[in-house]
TORDO-857749 format. One record per residue: x, z, y of N, C-alpha, C, O, CB in turn; residue in three letters. Coordinates in steps of 0.1 Angstrom, whole numbers, plus 5000, padded with zeros to 4 digits. Each point is the difference from the previous one (the first is absolute). Glycine has a CB too. Layout:
N
XZYXZYXZYXZYXZYALA ...
end
This chain:
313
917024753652499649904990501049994989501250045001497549845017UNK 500550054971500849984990501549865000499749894995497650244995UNK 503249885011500949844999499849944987499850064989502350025025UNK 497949794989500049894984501250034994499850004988499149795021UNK 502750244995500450044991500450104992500950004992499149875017UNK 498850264994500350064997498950074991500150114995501549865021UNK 497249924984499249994990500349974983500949924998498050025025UNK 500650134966499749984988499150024992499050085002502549915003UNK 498649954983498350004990499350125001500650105003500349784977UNK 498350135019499350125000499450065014498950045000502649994980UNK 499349975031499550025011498749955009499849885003502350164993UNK 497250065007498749925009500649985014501050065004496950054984UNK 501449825018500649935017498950045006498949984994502649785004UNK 498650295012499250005013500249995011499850075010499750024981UNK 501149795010500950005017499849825001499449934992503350325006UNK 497949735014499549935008501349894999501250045001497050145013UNK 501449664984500849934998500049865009499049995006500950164972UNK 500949755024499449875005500249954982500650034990500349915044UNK 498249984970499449844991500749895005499549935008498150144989UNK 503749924997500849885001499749864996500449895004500850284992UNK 497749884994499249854994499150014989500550054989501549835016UNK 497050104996498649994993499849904997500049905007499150225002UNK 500649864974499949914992498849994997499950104994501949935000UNK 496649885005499250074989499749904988499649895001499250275016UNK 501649914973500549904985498350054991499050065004504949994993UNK 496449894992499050034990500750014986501049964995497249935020UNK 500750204980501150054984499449904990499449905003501150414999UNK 499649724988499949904988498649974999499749894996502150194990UNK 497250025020498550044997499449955010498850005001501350214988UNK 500849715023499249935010499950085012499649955011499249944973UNK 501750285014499450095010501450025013501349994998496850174980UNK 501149855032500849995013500950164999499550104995498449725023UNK 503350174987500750085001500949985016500149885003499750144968UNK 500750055036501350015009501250054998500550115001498149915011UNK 501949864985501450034997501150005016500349905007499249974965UNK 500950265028500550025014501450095001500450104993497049895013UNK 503249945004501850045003499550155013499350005010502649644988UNK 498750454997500150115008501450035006500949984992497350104996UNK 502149965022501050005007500350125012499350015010500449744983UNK 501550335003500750085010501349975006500649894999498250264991UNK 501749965016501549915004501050024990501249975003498550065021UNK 499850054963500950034987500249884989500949984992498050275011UNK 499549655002500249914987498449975000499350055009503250074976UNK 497049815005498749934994499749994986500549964989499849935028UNK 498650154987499250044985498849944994499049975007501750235001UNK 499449774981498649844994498950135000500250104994501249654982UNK 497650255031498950074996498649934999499749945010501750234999UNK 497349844977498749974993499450075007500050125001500549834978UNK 498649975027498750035003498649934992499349915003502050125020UNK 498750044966499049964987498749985009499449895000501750274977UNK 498649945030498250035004500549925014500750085006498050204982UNK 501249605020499849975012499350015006500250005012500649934984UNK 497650104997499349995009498850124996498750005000502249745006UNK 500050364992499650104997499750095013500249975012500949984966UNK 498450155020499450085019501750055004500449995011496350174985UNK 504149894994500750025008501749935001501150045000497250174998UNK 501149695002501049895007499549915011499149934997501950064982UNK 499850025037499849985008500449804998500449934990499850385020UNK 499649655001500849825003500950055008500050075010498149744993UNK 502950144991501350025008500849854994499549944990500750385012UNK 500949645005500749855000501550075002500450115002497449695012UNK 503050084985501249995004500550085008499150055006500649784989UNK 501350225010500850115010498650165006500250095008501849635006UNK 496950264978499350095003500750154995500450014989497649815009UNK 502250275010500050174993498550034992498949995004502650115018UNK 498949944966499250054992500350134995501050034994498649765003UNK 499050315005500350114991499550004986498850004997501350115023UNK 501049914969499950044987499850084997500650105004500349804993UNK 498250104993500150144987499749894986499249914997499450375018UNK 502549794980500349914985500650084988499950124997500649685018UNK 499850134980501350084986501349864997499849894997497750304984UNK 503749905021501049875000499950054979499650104994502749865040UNK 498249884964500149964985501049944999500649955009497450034987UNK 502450014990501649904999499249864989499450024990503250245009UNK 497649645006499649894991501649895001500749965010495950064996UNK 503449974982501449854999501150085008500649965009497849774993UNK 501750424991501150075010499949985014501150015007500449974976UNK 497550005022500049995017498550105005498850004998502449705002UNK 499650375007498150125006499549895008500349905007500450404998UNK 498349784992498749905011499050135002500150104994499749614994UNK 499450265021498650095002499349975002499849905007500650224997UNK 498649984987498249934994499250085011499750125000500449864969UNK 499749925040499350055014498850044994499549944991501549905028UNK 498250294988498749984994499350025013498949964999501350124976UNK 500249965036499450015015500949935010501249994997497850234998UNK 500649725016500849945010499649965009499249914999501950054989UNK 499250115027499250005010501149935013501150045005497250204984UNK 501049655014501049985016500350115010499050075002499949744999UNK 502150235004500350075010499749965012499649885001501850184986UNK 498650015021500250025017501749985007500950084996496950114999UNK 502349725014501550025003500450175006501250025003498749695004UNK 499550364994500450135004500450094989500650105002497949875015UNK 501149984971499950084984501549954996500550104994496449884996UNK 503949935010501449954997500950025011499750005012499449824973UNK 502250195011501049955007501049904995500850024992498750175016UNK 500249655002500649894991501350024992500349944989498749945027UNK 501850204991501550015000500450044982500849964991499450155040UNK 498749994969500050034981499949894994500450024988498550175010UNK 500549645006499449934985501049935004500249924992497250075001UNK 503250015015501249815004501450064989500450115001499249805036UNK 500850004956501250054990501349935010500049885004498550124967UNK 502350075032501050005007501350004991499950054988498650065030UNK 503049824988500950074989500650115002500150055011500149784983UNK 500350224998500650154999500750015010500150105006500049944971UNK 501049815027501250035003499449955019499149925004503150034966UNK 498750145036499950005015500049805007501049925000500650404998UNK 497249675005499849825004501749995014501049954997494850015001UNK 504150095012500849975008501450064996500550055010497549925007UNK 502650054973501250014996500649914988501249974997498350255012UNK 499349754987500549874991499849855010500449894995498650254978UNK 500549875039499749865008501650045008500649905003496050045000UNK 504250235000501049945002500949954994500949945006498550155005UNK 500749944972501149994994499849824999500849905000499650384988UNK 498549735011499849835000500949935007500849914996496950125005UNK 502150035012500549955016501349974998500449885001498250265015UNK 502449994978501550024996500349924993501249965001498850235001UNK 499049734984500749914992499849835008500349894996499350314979UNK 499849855036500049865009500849985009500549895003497550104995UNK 502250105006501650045010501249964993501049955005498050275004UNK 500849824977500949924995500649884992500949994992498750165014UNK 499549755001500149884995500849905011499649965011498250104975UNK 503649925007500749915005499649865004500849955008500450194980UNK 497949775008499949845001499050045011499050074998501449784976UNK 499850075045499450025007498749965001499250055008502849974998UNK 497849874986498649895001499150144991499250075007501849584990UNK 499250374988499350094994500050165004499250074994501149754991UNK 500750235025499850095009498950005010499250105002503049914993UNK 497849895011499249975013498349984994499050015008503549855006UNK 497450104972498649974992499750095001499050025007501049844981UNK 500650255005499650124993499450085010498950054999502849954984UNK 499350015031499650055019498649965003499450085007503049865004UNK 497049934984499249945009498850034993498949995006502649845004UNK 498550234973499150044993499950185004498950045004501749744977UNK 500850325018499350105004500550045007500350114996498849924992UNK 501449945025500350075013499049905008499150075006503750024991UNK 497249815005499349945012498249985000499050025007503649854994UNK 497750094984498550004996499450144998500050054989500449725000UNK 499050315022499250164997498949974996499550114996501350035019UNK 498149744982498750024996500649994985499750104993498549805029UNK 502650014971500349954987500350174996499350064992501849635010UNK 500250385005500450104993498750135002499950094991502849815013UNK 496750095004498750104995499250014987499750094991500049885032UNK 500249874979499249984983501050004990499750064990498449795018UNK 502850104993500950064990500250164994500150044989500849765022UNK 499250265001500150194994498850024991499950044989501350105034UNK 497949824985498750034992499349914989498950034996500850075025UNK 500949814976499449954988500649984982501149964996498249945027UNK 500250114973500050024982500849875000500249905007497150224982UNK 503049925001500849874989499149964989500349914992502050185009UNK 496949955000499149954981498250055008499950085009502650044960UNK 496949855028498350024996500150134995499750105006499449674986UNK 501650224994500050084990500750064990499950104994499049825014UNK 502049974992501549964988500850144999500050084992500649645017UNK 500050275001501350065009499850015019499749925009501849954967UNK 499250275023500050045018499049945007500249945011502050074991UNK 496450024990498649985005499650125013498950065001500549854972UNK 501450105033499850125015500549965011500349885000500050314988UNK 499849895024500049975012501950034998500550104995496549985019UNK 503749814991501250005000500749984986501150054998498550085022UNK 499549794970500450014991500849805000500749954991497450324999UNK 501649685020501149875000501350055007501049934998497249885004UNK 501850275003501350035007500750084992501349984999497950025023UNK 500150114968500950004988500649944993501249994998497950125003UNK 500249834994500349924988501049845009500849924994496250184987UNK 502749905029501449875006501350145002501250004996497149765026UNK 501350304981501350075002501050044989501249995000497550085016UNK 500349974972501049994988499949894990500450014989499550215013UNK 499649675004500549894991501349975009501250014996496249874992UNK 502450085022501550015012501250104995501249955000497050055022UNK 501450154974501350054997500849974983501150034996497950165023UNK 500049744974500050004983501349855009501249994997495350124978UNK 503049815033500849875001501150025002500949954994497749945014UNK 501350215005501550065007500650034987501149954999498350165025UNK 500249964967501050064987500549864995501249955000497350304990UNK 500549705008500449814991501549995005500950014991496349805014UNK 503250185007500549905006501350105002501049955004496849875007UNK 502150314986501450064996500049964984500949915000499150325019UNK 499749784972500049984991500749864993500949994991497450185016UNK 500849725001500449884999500049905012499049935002500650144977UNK 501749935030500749965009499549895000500249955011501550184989UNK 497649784991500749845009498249985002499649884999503649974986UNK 496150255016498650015010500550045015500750095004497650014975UNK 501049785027499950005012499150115005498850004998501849765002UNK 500050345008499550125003498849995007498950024996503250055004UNK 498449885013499249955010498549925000499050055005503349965000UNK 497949874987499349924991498950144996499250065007503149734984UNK 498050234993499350144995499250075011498949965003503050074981UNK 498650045020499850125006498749935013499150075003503950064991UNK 497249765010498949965011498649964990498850035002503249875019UNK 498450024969499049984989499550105000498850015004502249854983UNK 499750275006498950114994499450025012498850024998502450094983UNK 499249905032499350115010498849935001499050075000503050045014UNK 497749714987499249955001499249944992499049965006502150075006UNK 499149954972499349964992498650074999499149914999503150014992UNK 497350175010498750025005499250045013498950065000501649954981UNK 500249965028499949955016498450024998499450105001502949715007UNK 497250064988498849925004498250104992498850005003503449724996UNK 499050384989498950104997499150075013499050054998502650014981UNK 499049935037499550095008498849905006499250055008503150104997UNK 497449694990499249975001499149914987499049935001502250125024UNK 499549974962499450044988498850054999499049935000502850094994UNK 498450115006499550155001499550075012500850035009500649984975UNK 497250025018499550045012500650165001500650054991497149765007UNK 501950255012500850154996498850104998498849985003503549995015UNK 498150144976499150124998499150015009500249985012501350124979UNK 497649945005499350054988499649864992499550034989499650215024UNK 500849674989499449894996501149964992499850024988498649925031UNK 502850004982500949984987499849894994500549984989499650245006UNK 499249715008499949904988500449815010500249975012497150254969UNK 502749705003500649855011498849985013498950045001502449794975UNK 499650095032498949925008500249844997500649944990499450255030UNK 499549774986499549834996501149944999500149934990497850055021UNK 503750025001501049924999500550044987500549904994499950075031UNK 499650164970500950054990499549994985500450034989500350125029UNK 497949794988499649944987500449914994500449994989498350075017UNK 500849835009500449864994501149944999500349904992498250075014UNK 502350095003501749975002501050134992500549974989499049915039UNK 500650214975500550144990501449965010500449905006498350134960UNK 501950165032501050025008501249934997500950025008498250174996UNK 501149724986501049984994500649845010501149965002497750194971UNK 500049795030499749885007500750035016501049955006496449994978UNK 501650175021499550025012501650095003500649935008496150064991UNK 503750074999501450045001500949924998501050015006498450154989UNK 500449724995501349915009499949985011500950015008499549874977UNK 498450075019499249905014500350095010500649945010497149954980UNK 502150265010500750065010501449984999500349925009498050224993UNK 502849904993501049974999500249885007500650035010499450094973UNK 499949765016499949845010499550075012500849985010498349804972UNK 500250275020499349955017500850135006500449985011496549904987UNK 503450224997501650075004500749925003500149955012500050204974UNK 501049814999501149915004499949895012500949975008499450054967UNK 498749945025499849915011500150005013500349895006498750104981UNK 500850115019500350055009501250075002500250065010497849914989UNK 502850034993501450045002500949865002500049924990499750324994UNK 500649745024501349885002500749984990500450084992499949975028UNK 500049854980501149974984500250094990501250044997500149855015UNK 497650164982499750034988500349934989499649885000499150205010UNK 502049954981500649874989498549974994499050085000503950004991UNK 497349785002498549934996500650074985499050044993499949675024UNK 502550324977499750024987500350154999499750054989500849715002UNK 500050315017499550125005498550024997499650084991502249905027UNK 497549964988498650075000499249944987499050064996501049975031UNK 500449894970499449944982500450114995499150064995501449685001UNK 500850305003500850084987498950155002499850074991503549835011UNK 496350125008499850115003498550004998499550115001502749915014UNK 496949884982498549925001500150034983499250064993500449715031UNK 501450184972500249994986499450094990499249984991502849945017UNK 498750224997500250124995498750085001499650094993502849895012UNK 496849955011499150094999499149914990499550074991500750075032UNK 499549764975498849914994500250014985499249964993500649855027UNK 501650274972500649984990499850184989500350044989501749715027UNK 497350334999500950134999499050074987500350114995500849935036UNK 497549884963499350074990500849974988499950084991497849905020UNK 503549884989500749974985499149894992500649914995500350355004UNK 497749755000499749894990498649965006499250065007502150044970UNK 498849795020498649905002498650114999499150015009502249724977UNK 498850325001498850044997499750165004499250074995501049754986UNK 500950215033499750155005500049965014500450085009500850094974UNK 498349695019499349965015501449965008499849965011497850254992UNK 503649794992501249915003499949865005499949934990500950214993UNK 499149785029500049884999501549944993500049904992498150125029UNK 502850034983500749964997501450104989499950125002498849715021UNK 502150124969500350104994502149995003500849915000496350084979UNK 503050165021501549975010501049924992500249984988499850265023UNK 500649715000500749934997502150025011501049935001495949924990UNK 502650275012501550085006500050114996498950054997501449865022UNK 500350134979501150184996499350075008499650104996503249855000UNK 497050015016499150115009498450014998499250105000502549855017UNK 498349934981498250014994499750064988498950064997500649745013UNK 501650184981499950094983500450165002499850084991501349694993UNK 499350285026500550125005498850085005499650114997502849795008UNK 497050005002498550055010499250034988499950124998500049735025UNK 499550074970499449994991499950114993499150075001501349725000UNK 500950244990500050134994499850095006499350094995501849854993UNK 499650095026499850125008498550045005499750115003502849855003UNK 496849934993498650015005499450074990499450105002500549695011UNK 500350154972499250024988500150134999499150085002501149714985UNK 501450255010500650154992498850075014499350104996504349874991UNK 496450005025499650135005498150015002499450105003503549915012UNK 496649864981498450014998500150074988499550115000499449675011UNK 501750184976499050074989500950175000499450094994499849624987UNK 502250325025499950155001498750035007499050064997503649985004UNK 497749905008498750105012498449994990499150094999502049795032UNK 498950024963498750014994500250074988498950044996500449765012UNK 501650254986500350064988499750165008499650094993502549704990UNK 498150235028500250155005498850025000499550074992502349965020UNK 497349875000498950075002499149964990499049965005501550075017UNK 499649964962498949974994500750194992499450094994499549535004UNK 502050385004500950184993499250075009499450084993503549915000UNK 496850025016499750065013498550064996499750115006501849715013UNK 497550134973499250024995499850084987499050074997500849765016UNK 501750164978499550044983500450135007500650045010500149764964UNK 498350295011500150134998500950084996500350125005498149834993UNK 502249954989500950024988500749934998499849905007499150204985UNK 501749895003501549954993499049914988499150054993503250205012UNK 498149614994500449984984498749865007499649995012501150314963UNK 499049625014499349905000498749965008499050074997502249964985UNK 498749875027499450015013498949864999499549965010502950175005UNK 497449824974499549904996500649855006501050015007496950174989UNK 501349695001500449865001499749975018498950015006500549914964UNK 502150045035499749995016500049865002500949944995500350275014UNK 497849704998499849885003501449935003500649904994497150185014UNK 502550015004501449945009500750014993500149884996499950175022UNK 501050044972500950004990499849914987500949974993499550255017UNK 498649754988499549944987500050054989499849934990500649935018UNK 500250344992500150054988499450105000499050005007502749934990UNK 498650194992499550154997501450055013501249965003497650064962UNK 500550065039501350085012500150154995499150044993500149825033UNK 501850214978500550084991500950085014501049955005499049884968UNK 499250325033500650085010500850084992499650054989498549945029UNK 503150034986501450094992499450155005499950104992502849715010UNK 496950185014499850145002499350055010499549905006502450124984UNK 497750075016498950015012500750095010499550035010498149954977UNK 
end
């Protein structure tokens, strides 16, 4: 088969994809269209289904395999494909392992380096948290390897929260050589845990998307709340120990209006903060590169709020 990222304009598709998500919208003229997310383990692709209910477009839904024949197109500098056939598969016709997007980097070597920067945490109370999140707790750390950080944003794959904690964790560690009078310890348990609660945010692959607690409450909440019923169960846990540390996660988006309840108010929570940001919009800045053809002007990106501009491919 063909991979999504290694599709461009002009190419016809004939291969077999899951349907991440099916839209059906209408255009200016009133007429029904399917606007639909296609998905391998390379990445996702917007693809038009003009004719829905034409003979040769099957009913297919959400996490269905579908086989395509189309022509990919570039619109608003982004390809898409203009489905013109699409037929449900057979589970015997796929193999899941192609559509699930995984990250590049090896899952159980970044869960140990994890381990190593928990090993080395001097303050015994926030040593002993960090133990009880991923050494003792094995159901939490299962869903953790395997679950995304974003829907869609950023490290939208299997193991893509364990990336993205791990290097917001090492951007902190750098912080705090840099500038000493950050509490290491402090830091460093923040980052590992400030999106803890994404593992029950976010349902896991193939499905990917919120469930109801992560609706109404969001990880931002529900990861302090774990944090407490942790601390809690550790014996003399300092009470401002675990505020300072509640702080950072409830603080760690930076501003009211990026789902922040609250906005920092310690050197460690302004440290998290940036280290969180700098490493969502790289990661989102790569994998939207991960797609262009060419070099040079890539049109106006929602997330950035500008014209984006790839130096090179």
């Amino acid at each position: 088969m063909k991979f999504i990222k290694d599709l461009k304009a002009g190419d016809r598709v004939a291969d077999i994809y899951m349907c991440k998500h099916k839209l059906i919208a209408t255009t200016k003229n009133g007429k029904e269209y399917y606007s639909v997310t296609l998905q391998d383990k390379t990445g996702t692709i917007d693809a038009k289904v003009w004719e829905p209910y034409s003979d040769g477009i099957d009913e297919f839904d959400d996490t269905d395999y579908i086989d395509v024949f189309g022509e990919v197109t570039s619109f608003n500098g982004a390809l898409q494909i203009n489905v013109k056939r699409a037929r449900k598969c057979r589970e015997d016709e796929y193999d899941p392992a192609l559509y699930l997007p995984v990250s590049s980097k090896n899952i159980d070597e970044m869960f140990k380096e994890l381990l190593t920067i928990i090993a080395s945490i001097q303050n015994p109370y926030l040593k002993q948290l960090l133990e009880e999140f991923f050494i003792k707790d094995e159901k939490l750390v299962e869903s953790f390897k395997k679950s995304s950080a974003a829907k869609t944003v950023h490290h939208g794959f299997i193991g893509g929260l364990l990336e993205h904690t791990l290097s917001v964790t090492k951007l902190c560690d750098y912080y705090c050589v840099s500038y000493p009078k950050l509490n290491r310890d402090l830091l460093l348990t923040a980052a590992i845990l400030h999106d803890i609660a994404k593992t029950r945010e976010l349902s896991l692959f193939p499905v990917n998307d919120y469930t109801d607690e992560g609706q109404f409450i969001g990880h931002i909440v529900m990861g302090a709340e774990m944090v407490g019923v942790k601390a809690a169960n550790i014996p003399g846990f300092p009470e401002l120990l675990k505020q300072q540390l509640q702080h950072c996660i409830l603080a760690h988006h930076g501003e009211y209006e990026y789902g922040s309840p609250k906005k920092p108010s310690i050197m460690e929570a302004v440290a998290l903060n940036l280290a969180d940001n700098t490493d969502a919009k790289m990661e989102t800045f790569t994998e939207l590169m991960d797609n262009v053809q060419e070099p040079g002007w890539q049109g106006f990106n929602k997330f950035f709020e500008t014209n984006i501009y790839q130096t090179n491919v």
